[in-house]
C-alpha positions as CSV (number, residue, x, y, z in Angstrom):
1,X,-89.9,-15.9,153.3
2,X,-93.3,-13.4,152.7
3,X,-92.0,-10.3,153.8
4,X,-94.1,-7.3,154.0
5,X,-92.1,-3.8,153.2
6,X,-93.2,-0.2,154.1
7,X,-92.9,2.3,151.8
8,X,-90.3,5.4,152.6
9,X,-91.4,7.7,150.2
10,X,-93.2,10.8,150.5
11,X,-95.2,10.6,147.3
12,X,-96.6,6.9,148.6
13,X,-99.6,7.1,150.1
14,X,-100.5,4.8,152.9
15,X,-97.4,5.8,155.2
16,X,-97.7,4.3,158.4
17,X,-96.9,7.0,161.7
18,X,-93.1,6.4,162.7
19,X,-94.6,5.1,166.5
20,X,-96.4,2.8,164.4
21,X,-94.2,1.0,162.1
22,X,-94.2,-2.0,163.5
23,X,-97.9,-2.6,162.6
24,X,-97.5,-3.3,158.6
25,X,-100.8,-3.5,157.0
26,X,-101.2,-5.8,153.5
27,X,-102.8,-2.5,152.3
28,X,-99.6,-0.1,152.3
29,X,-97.7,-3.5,150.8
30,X,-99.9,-3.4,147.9
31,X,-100.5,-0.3,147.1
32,X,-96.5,0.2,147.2
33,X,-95.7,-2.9,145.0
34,X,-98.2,-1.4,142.6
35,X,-96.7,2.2,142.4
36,X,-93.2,0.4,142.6
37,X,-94.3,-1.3,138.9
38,X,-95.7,1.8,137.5
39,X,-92.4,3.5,138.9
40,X,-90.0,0.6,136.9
41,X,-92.3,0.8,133.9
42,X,-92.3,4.4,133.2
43,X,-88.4,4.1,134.0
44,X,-88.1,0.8,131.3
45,X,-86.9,-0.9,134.2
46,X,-89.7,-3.0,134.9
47,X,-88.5,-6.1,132.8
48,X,-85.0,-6.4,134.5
49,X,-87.1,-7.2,137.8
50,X,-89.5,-9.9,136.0
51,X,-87.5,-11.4,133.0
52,X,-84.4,-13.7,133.5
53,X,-81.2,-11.8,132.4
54,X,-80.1,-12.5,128.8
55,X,-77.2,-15.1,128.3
56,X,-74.1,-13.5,128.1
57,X,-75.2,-10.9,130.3
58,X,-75.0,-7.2,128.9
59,X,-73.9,-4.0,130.0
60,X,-77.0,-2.5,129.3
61,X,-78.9,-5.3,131.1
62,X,-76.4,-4.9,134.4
63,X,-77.0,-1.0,134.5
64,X,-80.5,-1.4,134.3
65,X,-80.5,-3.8,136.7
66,X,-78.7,-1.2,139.0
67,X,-80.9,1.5,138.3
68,X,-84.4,-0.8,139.3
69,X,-82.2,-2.2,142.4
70,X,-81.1,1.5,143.3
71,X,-85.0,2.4,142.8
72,X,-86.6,0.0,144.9
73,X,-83.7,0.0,147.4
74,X,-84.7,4.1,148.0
75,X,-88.0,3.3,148.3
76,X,-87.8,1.3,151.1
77,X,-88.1,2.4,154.5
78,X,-84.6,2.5,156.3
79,X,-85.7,-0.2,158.3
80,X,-86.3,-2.7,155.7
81,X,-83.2,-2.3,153.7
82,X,-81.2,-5.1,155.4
83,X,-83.9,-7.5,153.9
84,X,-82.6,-6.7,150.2
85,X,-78.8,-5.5,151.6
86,X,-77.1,-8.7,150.5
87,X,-79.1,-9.0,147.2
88,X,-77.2,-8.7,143.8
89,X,-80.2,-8.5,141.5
90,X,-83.3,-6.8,141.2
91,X,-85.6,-9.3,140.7
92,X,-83.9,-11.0,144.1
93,X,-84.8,-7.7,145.8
């Protein structure tokens, strides 16, 4: 399922009106997936959304992965959350 989210935060450019958040541009997708990376990598998070989880899984690994879930799940605009609210992982959200 493509899904397109809208960014919720203040510091992401690109916010769309509140009448107008129905109307989800590619644009505001992009340039929040990009800022969301820059966001994981300067938190050394980013590699618990695009690596498989090591085999037994860690602790380290499982709080990390909390901490990029928690990240991107704040991120989100309120009204996209219950695409990700059932997700476990964050490389599923």
């Amino acid at each position: 399922m493509n899904v397109l989210l809208v960014p919720a935060h203040p510091g992401f450019p690109g916010q769309i009106p509140h009448s107008r958040k129905t109307v989800v541009c590619v644009c505001v997708y992009q340039t929040w997936k990009i800022k969301m990376e820059l966001l994981l990598t300067k938190e050394k998070l980013w590699n618990v959304v695009t690596d498989d989880p090591p085999d037994p899984v860690t602790d380290e690994w499982s709080n990390k992965d909390k901490q990029a879930r928690a990240t991107i799940g704040l991120l989100l605009e309120d009204s996209q959350l219950h695409i990700i609210r059932k997700e476990t992982s964050s490389k599923a959200t």
